[in-house]
C-alpha positions as CSV (number, residue, x, y, z in Angstrom):
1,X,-105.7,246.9,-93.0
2,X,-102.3,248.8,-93.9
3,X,-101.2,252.3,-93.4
4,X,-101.1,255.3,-95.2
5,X,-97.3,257.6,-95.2
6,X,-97.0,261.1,-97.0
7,X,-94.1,262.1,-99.0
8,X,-91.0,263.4,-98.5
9,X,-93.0,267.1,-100.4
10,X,-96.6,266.3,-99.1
11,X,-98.1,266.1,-102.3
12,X,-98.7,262.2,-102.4
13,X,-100.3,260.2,-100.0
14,X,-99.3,256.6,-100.6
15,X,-101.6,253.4,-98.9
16,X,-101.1,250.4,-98.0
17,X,-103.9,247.9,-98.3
18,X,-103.3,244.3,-97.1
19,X,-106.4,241.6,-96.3
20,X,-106.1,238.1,-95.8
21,X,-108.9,235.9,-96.5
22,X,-108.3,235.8,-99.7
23,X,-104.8,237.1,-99.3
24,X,-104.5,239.8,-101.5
25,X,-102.6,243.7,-101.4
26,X,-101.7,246.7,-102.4
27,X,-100.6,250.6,-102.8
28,X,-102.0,253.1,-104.2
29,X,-100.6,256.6,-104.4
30,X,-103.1,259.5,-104.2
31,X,-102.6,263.3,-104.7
32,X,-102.9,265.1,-101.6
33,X,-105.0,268.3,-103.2
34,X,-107.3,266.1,-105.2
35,X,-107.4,262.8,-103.4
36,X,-107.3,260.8,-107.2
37,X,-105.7,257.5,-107.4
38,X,-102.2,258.5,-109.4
39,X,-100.8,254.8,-109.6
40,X,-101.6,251.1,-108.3
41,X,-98.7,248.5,-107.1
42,X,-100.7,244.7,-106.7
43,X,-98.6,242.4,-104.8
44,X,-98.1,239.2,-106.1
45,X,-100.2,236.4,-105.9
46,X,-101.5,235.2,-102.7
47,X,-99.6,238.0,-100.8
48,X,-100.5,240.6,-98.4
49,X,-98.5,244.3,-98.1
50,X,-98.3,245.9,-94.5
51,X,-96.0,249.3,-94.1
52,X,-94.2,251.5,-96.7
53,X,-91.8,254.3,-96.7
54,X,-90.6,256.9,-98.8
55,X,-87.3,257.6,-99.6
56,X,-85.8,260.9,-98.5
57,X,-86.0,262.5,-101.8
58,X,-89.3,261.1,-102.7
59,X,-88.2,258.9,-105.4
60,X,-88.8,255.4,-104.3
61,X,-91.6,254.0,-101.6
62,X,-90.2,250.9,-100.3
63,X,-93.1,248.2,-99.1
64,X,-93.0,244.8,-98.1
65,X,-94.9,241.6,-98.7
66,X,-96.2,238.7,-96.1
67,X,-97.7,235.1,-97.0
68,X,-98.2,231.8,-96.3
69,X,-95.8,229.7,-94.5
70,X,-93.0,228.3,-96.3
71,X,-93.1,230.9,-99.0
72,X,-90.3,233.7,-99.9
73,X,-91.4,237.0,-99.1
74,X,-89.5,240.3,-100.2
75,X,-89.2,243.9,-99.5
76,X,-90.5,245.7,-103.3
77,X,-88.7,249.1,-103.8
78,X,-91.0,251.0,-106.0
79,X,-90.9,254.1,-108.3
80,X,-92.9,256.9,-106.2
81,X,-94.1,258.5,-109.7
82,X,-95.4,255.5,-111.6
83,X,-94.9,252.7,-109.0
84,X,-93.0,250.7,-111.6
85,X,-90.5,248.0,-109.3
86,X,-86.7,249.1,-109.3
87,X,-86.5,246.2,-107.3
88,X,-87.5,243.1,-104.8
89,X,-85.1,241.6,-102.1
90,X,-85.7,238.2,-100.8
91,X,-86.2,237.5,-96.7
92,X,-85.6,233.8,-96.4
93,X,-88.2,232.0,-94.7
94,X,-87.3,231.4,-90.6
95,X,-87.1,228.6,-88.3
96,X,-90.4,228.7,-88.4
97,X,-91.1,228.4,-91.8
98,X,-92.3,232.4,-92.2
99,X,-91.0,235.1,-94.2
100,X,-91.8,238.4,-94.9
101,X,-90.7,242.5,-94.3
102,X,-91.9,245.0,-92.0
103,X,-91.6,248.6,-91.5
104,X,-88.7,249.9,-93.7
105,X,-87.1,253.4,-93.6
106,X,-84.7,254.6,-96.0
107,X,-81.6,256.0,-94.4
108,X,-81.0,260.1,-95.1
109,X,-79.0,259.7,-97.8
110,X,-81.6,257.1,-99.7
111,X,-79.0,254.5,-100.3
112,X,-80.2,251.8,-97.7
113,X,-83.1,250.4,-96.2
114,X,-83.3,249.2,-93.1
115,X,-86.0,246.5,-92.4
116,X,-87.3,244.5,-90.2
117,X,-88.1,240.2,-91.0
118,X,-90.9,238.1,-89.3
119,X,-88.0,235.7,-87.9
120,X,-86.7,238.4,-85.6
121,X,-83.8,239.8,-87.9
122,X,-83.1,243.7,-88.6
123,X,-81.7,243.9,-92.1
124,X,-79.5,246.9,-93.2
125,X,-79.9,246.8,-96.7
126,X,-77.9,248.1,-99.6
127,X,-80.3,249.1,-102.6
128,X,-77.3,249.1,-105.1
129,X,-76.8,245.5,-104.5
130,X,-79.8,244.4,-102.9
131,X,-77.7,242.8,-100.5
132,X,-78.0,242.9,-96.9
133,X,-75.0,245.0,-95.4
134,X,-75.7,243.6,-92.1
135,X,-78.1,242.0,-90.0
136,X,-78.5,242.3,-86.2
137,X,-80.8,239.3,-85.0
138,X,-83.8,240.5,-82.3
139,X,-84.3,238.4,-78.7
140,X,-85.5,234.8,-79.3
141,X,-89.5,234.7,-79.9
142,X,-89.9,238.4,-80.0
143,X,-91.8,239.4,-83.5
144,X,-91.4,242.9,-84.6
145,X,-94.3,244.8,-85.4
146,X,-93.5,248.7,-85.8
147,X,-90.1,251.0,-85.8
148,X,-89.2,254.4,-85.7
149,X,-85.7,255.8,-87.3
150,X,-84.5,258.7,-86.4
151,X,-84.1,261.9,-88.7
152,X,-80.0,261.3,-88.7
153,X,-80.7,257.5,-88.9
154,X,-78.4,256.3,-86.3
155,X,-81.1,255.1,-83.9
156,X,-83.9,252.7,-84.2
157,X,-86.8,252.1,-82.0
158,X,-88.6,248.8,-82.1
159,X,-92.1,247.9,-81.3
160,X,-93.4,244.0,-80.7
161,X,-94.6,241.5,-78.7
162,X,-93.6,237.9,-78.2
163,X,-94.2,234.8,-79.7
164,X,-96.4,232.1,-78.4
165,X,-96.7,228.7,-79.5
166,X,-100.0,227.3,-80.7
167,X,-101.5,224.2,-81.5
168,X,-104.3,222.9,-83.7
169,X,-104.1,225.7,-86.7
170,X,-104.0,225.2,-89.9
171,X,-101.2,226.9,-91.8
172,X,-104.3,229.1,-93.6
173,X,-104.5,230.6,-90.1
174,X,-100.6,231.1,-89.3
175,X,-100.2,235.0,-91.1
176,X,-96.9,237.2,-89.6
């Protein structure tokens, strides 16, 4: 599965492709007029992609990766043109041994992200440095899903659900 987001112009379509036996995803940009495949990102090995965004301006798409447990996933910023990486942030695996980023915006001015992790963290993250500028940590077991920012960026909506605990899967069956 995955999810498809226009840019900033509406000439590109860009598409996220994620599956997960075997673990394997993508993006692909297409042109809007003709519907032809323009470029092709392949996450790394043994990685899925979920949700990407593009920047204000419509020069960077900003995606993130999810794996298996006890791996480090990161939020790829990518070239919108050629998607070439600019650049991959680390989100340290949680408590529970996942990792991973989900549905990223870029702020209006195209200088942050803001992201969410697997292990209930929102990071606010500065693509200069590729630091996180701050991080505001979600309600104990409640595992983020989607978010909407809005146009001036000062408010963010979060969508979830919480967390059960399981017994008697295998880690091959444990995907955020």
């Amino acid at each position: 599965y995955g999810q498809v987001v226009f840019s900033p112009d509406g000439k590109t379509a860009a598409m996220t492709v994620g599956t997960y036996r075997p673990m394997t995803g993508f993006v692909t940009l297409f042109d809007v007029t003709t519907w032809k495949e323009k470029a092709r990102w392949k996450a790394p090995p043994a990685r899925t992609v979920y949700s990407a965004a593009f920047s204000p301006d419509g020069k960077w798409l900003a995606t993130g990766e999810s794996g298996a447990k006890g791996q480090v996933m990161h939020l790829h910023v990518l070239d919108a043109a050629t998607l070439a990486e600019k650049c991959a942030v680390p989100s340290q695996p949680g408590a529970d041994g996942m990792s991973g980023f989900r549905a990223p915006h870029f702020l209006p001015d195209g200088s942050r992200v803001i992201v969410g992790d697997v292990s209930g963290k929102i990071h606010l993250i500065d693509l200069e440095t590729t630091k996180s500028e701050r991080i505001f940590t979600l309600p104990e077991n409640f595992r983020l899903l989607f978010t909407a920012l809005s146009p001036d960026g000062k408010t963010l909506a979060l969508n979830g659900q919480r967390k059960y605990e399981t017994t008697g899967l295998s880690d091959e069956d444990i995907v955020p």
